[in-house]
PASEBA-1860 file (N, C-alpha, C; in nm, 3 decimals):
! residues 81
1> XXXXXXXX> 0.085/-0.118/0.000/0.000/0.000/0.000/0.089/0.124/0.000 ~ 0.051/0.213/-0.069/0.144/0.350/-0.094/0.124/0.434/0.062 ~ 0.214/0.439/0.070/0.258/0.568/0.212/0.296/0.692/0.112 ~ 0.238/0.783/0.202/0.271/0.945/0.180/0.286/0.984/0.310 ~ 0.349/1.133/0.273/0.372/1.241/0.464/0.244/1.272/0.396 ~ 0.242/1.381/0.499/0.109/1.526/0.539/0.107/1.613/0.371 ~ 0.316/1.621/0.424/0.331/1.728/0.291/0.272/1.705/0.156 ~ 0.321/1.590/0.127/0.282/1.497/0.006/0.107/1.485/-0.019
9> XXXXXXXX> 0.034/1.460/0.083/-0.091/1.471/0.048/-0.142/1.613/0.060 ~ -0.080/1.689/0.113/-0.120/1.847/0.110/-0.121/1.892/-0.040 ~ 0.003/1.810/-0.128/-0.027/1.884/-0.235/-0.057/1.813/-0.358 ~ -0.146/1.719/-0.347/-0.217/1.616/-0.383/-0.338/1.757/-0.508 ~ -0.368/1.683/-0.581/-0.484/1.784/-0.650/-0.583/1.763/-0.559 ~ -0.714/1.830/-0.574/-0.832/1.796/-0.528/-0.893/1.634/-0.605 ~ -0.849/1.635/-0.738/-0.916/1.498/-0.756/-0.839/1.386/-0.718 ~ -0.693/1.415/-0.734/-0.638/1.350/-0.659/-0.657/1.276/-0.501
17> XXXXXXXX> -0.681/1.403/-0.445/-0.730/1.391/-0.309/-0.835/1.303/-0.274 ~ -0.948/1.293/-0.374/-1.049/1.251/-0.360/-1.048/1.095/-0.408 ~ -0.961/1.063/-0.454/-0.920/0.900/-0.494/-0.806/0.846/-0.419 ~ -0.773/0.969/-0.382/-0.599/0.869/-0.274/-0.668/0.737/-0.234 ~ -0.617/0.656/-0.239/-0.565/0.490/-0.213/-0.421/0.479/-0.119 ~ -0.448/0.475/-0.019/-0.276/0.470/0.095/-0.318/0.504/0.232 ~ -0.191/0.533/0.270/-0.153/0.602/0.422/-0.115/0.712/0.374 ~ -0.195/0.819/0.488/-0.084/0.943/0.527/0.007/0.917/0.688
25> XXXXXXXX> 0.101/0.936/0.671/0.169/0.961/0.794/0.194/1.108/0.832 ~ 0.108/1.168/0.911/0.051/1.322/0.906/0.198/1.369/1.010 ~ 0.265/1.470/1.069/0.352/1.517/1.121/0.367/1.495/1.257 ~ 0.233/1.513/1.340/0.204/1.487/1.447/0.229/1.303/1.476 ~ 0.284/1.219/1.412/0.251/1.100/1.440/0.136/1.017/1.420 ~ 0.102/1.099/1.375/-0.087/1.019/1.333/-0.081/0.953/1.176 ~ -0.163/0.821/1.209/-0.151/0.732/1.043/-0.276/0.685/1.039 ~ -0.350/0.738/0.894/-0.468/0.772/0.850/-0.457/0.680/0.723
33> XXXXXXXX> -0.557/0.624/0.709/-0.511/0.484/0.642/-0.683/0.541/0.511 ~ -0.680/0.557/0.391/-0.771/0.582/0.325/-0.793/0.472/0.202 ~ -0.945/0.491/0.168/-0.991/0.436/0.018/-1.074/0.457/-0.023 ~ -0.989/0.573/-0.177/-1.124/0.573/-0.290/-1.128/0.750/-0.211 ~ -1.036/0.812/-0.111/-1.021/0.958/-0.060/-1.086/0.975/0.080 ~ -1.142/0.809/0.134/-1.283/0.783/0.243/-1.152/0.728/0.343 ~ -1.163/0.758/0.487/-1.096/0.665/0.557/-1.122/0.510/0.573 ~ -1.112/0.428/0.564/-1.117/0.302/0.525/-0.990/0.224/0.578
41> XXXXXXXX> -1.033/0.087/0.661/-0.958/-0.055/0.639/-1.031/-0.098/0.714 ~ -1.000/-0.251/0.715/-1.087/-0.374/0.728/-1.031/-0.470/0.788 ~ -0.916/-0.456/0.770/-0.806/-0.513/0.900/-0.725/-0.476/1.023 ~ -0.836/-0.407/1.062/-0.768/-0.317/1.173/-0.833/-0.151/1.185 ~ -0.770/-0.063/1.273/-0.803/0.075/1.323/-0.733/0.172/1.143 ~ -0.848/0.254/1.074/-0.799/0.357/0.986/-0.781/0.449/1.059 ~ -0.745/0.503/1.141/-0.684/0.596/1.214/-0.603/0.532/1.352 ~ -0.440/0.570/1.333/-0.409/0.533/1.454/-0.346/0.720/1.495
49> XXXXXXXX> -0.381/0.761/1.603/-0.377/0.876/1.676/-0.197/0.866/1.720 ~ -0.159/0.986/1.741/0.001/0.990/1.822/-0.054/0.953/1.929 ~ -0.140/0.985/1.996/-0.128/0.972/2.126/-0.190/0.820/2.165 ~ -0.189/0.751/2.086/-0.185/0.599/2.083/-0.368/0.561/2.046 ~ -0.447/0.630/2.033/-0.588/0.599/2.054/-0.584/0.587/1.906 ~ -0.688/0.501/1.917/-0.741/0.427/1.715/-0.922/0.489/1.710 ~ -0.939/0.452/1.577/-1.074/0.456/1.604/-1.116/0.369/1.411 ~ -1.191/0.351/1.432/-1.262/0.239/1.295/-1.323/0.287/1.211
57> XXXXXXXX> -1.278/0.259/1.085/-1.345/0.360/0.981/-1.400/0.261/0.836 ~ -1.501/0.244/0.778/-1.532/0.163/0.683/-1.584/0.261/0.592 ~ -1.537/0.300/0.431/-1.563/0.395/0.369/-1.629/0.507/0.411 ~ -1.515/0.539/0.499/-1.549/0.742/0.537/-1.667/0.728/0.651 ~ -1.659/0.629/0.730/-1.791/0.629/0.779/-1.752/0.578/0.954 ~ -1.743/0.625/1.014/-1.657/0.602/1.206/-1.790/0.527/1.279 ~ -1.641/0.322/1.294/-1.787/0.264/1.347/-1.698/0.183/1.456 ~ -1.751/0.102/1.520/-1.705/0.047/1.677/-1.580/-0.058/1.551
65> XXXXXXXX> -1.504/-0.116/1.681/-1.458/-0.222/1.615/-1.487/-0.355/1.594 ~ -1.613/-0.384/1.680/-1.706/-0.504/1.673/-1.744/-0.501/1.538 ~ -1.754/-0.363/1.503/-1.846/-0.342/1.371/-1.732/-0.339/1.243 ~ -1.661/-0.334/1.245/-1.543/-0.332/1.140/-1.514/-0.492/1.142 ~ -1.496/-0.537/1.246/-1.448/-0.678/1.237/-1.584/-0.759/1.194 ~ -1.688/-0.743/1.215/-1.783/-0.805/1.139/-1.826/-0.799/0.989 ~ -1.759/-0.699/0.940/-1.770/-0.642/0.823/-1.657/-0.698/0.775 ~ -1.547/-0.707/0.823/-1.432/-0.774/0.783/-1.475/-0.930/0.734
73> XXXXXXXX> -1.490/-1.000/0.871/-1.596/-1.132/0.835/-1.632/-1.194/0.738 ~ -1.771/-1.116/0.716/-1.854/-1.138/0.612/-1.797/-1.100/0.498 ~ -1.717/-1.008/0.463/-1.638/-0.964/0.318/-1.508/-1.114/0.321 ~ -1.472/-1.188/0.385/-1.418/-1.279/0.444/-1.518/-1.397/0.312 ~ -1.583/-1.412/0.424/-1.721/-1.502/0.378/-1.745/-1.516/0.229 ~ -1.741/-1.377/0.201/-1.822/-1.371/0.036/-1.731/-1.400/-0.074 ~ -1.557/-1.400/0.023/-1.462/-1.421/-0.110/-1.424/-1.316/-0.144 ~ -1.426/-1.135/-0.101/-1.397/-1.028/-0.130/-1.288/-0.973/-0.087
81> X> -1.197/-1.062/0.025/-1.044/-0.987/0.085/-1.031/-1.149/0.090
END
């Protein structure tokens, strides 16, 4: 998966922006994991915070991690990861 800094996606186009596929590794220590320009992953926390806290993201959309890992699952299930 493509890694970028902050800088690098700062100067990303707007459509660019809006399709990034990767990580940012933002300055502060924070790694923001995107897809399709949506925060997104399925194996784990799309946001891990510097200050160590995560939180779960399934296309741009902030959900528990019960709920990511069930979604993980079933995309599991169907043959899709």
């Amino acid at each position: 998966m493509k890694e970028i800094t902050e800088e690098e996606f700062m100067d990303l186009t707007l459509e660019e922006n809006f399709n990034f596929t990767g990580i940012v590794n933002w300055n502060d220590g924070a790694q923001i994991y995107y897809q399709n320009g949506k925060r997104h992953r399925m194996d784990g926390p799309a946001a891990v915070w510097s200050d160590g806290q995560v939180s779960y993201w399934i296309n741009g959309k902030r959900v528990s991690r019960e709920a990511q890992e069930l979604y993980h699952s079933l995309m599991k299930l169907k043959g899709l990861v």
